[in-house]
N, C-alpha and C positions, 0 to 999 in steps of 0.2 A: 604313187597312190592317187593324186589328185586328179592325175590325168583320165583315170579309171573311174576315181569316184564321181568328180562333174555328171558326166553321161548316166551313173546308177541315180543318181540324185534327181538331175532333171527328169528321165524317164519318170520317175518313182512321182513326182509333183504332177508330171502331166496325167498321169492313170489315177491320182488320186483327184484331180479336179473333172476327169470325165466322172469317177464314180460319183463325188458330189454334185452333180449339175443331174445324172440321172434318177441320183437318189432324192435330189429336190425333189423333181417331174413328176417320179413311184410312177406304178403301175406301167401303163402297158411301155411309156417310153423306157422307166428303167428294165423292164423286162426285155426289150430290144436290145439296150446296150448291154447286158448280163447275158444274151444268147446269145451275141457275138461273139466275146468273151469266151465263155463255154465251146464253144463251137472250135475257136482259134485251139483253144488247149487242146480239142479231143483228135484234129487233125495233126498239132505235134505231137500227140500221145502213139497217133497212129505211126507216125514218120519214124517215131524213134524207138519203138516194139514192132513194127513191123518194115521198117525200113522204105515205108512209100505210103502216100496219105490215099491216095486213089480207092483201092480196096473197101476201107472202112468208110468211103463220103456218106451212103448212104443212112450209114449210122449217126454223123456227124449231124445232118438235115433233120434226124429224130433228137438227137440232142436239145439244137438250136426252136424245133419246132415245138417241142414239152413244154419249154423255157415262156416263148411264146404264148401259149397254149396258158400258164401260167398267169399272166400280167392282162389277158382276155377275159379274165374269170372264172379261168376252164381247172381250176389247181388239179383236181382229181382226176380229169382227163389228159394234161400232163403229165403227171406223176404216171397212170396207166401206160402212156405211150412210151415212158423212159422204161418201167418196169419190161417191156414187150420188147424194145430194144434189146435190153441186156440180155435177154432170155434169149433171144432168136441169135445174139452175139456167141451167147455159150454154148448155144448147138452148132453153131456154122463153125467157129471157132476165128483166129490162132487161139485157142484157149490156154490160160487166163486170161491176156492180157488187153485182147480188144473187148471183152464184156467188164472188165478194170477200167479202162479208160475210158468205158460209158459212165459208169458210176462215179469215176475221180472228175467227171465234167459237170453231171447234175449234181453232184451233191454241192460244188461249189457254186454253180447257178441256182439250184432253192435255196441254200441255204442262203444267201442273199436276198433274196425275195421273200422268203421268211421274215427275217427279218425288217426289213422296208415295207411290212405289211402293215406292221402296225400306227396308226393314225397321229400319238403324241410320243412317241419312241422312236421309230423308223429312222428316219434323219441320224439321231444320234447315236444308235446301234452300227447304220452300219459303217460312220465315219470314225467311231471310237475304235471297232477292228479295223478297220484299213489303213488308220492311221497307226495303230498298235501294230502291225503286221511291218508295213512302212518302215517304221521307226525301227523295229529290230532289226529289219533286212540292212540298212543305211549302219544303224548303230553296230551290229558284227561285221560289216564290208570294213569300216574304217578302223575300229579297234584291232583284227584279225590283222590287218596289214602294218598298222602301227606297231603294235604290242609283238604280235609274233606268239612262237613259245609253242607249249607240246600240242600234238594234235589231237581233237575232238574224237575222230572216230575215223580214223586214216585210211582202212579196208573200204569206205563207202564215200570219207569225201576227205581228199589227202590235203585242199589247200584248208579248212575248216578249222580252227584254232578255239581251244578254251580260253584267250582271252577276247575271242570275238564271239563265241556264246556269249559271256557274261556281258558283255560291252555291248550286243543286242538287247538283251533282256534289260539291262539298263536304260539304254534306248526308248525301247518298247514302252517300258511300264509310264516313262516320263513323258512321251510324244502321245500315249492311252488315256491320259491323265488328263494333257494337257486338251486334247481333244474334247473328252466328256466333259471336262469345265466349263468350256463355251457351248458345247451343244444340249447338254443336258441341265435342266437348270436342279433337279432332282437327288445329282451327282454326289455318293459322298464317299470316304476312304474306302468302302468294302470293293469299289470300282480299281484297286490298286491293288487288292487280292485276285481279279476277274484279270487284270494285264500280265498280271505275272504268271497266270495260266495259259493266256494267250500268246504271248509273247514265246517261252517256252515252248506253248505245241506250238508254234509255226516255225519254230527252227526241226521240230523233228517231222514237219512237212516239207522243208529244207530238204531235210537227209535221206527221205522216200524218194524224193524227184532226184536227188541224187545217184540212190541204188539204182532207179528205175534207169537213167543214162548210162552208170556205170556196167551193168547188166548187159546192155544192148551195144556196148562201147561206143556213144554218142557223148559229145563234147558240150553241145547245148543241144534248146528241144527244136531252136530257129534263129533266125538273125532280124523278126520283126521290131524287138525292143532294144533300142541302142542301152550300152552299159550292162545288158541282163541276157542277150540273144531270142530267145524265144518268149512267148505272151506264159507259157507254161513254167519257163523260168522265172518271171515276174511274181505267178497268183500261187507257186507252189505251197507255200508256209499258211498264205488266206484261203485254201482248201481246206484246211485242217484243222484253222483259228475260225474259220466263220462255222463249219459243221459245229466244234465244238459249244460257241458260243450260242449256237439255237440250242443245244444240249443243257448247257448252264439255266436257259434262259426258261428252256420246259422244268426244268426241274423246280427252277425256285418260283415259276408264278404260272403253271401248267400250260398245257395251247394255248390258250384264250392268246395270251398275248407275250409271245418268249421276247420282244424288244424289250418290254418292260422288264420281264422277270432278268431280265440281261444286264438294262441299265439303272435301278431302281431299286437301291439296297439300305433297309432301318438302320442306323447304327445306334 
């Protein structure tokens, strides 16, 4: 297990210090590193639904370019240019799966930028999920192979153990925590209800990228991230925890400002 976990570990510290360095920056530098990102997933999305990234590149270039388009100032003409993507995706087709894989790339690029939008929030938004996200991925890699025991959901992902859910989730909520303590100075227990939702959905963003391999009989989505194989193996579970948490974060303090409503709970 060690020998496995080192490489998920270091990977997992080096993607979390690019997100921090770009998330310091905001705007348009972190919008570059998050179309990258975006980009890298929608070309495995492509590789492993359709068996070749060729095809969909020019989809791929709308991806990264909305993304772009985004961190310029341009949000609604982004958003327009992703919206026109997918559209023109589901008439050309393979349909579903390359106007899906439009959508499973921007929603993980705004909703990042969403969140880092905000001025006295940003920062700690988006490092309390990445580090939540993190910490569960890490904390079921090593509980799951320590502990062992009956399978999670064996039809979709047969190595997947409920004691490495629970030992994620544990993880998560603790590494969630321990994040918003430092970054948030606002931070208080309601933030350990928001991890545990997090944490949670990005294991059954886990088990999508799962299906989505297992479907197309792919083993990984690439070999760019040592310990993880592909960038889409990496951000799978932070497609799901960061969507959600712009979701938490309209809900409890409307648009104006979902970091806040994200990180910033009366007890």
């Amino acid at each position: 297990m060690t020998r496995d976990l080192i490489p998920r570990i270091a990977s997992s510290l080096v993607l979390i210090a690019i997100a921090v360095v770009a998330t310091w920056y905001g705007g348009l530098v972190a919008a570059l590193v998050v179309a990258a990102i975006a980009a890298a997933v929608h070309l495995e999305w492509a590789g492993v639904t359709e068996h070749r990234s060729g095809p969909a590149l020019p989809f791929t270039v709308a991806v990264a370019a909305a993304l772009v388009l985004y961190g310029l100032g341009l949000p609604m003409v982004g958003l327009v240019l992703g919206v026109l993507a997918a559209a023109v995706a589901t008439i050309t087709g393979p349909r579903p799966w390359r106007a899906v894989g439009i959508v499973y790339a921007l929603v993980l690029g705004f909703s990042l930028l969403i969140l880092r939008d905000s001025v006295d929030h940003g920062l700690a938004a988006v490092g309390f999920v990445v580090t939540t996200v993190a910490a569960t991925d890490i904390g079921a890699f090593a509980a799951g192979r320590t502990l062992g025991g009956p399978k999670l959901w064996p039809a979709v992902s047969p190595k997947k153990t409920w004691s490495g859910a629970i030992g994620g989730l544990a993880a998560g909520v603790l590494g969630g925590w321990a994040a918003a303590a430092v970054l948030e100075p606002a931070a208080t227990a309601g933030l350990v209800i928001v991890s545990i939702l997090l944490s949670v959905v990005s294991q059954f963003g886990d088990l999508f990228e799962s299906y989505v391999k297992r479907r197309f009989g792919a083993k990984d989505s690439g070999h760019l991230v040592p310990g993880h194989g592909g960038m889409m193996d990496r951000v799978d579970g932070l497609v799901f925890a960061a969507a959600v948490a712009v979701v938490v974060g309209v809900g409890h303090n409307g648009l104006g400002d979902p970091a806040q409503g994200l990180m910033v709970w009366q007890m």
